[in-house]
MARVEX-888458 format. One record per residue (C-alpha): residue in one letter; residue number from 1; z, x, y. Coordinates in nm, 4 decimals, always signed. Each point is the difference from the previous one (the first is absolute). Layout:
# residues N
+------+-----+----------+----------+----------+
: type : seq :        Z :        X :        Y :
+------+-----+----------+----------+----------+
:    A : NUM :        Z :        X :        Y :
...
+------+-----+----------+----------+----------+
***
This chain:
# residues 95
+------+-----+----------+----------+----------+
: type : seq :        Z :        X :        Y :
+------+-----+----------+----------+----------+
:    X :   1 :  +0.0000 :  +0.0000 :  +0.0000 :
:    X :   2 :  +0.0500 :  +0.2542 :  +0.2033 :
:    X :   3 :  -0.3043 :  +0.2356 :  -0.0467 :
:    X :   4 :  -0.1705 :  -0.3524 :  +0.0647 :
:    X :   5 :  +0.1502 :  -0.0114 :  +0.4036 :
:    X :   6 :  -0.0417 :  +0.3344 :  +0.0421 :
:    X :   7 :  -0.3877 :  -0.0908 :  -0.0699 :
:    X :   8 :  -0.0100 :  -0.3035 :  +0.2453 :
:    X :   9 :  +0.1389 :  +0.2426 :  +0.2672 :
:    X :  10 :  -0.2458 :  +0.2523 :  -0.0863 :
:    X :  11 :  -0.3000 :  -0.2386 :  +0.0291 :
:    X :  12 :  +0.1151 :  -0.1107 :  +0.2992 :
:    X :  13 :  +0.0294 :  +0.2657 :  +0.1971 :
:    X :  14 :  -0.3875 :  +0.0486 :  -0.0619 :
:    X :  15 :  -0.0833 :  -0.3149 :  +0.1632 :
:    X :  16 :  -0.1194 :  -0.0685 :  +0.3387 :
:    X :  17 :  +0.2409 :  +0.0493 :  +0.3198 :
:    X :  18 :  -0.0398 :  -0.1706 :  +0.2638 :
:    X :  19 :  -0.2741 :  +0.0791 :  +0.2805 :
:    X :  20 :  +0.2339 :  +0.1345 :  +0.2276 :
:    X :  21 :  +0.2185 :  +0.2372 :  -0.2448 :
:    X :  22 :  -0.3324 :  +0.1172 :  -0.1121 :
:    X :  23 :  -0.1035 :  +0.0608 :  +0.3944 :
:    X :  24 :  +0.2919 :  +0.2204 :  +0.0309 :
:    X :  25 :  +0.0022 :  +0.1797 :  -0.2292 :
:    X :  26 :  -0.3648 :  +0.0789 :  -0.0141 :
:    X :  27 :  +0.0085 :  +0.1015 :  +0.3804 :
:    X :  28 :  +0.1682 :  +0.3242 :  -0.1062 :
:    X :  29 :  -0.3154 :  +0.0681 :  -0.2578 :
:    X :  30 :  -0.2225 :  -0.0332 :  +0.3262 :
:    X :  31 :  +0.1850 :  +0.2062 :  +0.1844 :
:    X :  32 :  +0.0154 :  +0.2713 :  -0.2419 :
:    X :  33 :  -0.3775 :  -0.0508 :  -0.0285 :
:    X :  34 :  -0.0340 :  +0.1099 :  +0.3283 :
:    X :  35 :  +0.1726 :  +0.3086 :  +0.0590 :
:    X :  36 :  +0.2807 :  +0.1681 :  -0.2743 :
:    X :  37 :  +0.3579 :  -0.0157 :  +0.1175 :
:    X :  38 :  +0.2975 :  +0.2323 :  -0.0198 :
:    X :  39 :  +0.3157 :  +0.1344 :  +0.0589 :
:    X :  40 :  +0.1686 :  +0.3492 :  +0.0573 :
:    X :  41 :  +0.3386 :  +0.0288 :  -0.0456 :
:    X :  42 :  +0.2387 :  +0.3165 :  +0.0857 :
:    X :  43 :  +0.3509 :  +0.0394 :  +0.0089 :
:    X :  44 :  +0.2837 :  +0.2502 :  -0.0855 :
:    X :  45 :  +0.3087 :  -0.0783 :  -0.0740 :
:    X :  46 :  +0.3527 :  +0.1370 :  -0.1603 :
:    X :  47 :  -0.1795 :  +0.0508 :  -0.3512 :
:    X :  48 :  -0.3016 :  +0.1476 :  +0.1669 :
:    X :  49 :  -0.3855 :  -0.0694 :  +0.1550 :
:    X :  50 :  -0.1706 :  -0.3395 :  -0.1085 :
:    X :  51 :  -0.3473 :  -0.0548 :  +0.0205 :
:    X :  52 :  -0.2450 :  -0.2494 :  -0.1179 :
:    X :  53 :  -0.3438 :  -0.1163 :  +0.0635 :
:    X :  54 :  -0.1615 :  -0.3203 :  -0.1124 :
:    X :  55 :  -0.3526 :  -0.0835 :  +0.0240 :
:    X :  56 :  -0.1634 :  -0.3577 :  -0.0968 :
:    X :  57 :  -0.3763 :  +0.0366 :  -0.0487 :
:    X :  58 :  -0.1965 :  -0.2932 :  -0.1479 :
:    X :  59 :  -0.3314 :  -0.0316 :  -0.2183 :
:    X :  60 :  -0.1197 :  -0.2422 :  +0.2553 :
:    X :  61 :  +0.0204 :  +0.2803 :  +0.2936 :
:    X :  62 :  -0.1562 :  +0.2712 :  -0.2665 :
:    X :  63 :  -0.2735 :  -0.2740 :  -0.0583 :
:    X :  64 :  -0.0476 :  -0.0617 :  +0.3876 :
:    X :  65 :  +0.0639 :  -0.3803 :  -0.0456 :
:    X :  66 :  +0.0105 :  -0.2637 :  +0.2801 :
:    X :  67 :  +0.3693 :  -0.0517 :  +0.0583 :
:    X :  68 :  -0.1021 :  -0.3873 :  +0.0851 :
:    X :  69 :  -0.2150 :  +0.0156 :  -0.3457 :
:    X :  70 :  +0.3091 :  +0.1420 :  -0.1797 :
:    X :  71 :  +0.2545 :  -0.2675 :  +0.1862 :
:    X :  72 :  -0.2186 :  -0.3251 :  -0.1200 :
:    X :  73 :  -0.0772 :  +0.1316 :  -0.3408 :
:    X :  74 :  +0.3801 :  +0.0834 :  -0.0492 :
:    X :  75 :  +0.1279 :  -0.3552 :  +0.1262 :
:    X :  76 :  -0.2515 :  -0.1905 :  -0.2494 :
:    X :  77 :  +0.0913 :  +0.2104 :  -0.2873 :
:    X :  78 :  +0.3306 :  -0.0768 :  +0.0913 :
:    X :  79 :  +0.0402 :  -0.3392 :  +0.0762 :
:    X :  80 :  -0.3732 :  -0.1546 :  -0.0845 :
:    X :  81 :  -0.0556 :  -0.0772 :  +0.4054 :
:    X :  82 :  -0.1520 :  +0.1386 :  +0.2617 :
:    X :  83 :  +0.1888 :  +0.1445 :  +0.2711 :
:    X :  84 :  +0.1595 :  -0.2877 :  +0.2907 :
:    X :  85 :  -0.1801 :  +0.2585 :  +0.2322 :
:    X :  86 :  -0.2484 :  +0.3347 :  -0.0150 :
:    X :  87 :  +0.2157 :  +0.3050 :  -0.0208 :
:    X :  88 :  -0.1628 :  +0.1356 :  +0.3508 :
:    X :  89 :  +0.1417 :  -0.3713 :  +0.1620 :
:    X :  90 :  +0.3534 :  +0.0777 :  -0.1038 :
:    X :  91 :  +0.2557 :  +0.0739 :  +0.2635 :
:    X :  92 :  +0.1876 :  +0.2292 :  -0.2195 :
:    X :  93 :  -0.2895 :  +0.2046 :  -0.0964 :
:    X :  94 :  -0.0097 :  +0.3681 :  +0.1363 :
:    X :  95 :  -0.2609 :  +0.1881 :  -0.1112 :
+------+-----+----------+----------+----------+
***
């Protein structure tokens, strides 16, 4: 019984979300289609120096994608809708 609602939860986390949890998070895939992003970080402290450097590059910058192709094609794989608005019309966009 119990492998059997650990199934149903499974499944269902593969469905559809809704048009605007797929519109968020599918603005960060456009944005990392754009340009990479990254952080530096440096610091010393009682145990020593700290240092770290991330970088996020995506296939869709390597491949020189349309950020606005990337954001609509993201949001219907994700929720089986089109965007409420073109990726270029949204305030929050900042590319």
């Amino acid at each position: 019984m119990r492998r059997a609602g650990l199934l149903v939860l499974t499944l269902a986390a593969c469905g559809p979300v809704s048009r605007e949890d797929a519109e968020a998070a599918c603005l960060r895939r456009a944005e990392l289609a754009l340009h990479p992003r990254g952080q530096v970080e440096l610091g010393t402290g009682s145990t020593g120096t700290h240092t770290a450097v991330e970088i996020n590059l995506s296939s869709d910058f390597i491949m020189r994608r349309d950020p606005a192709a990337v954001y609509q094609s993201c949001v219907f794989q994700k929720s089986g809708e089109m965007p409420s608005r073109p990726l270029y019309e949204r305030p929050d966009w900042r590319g």
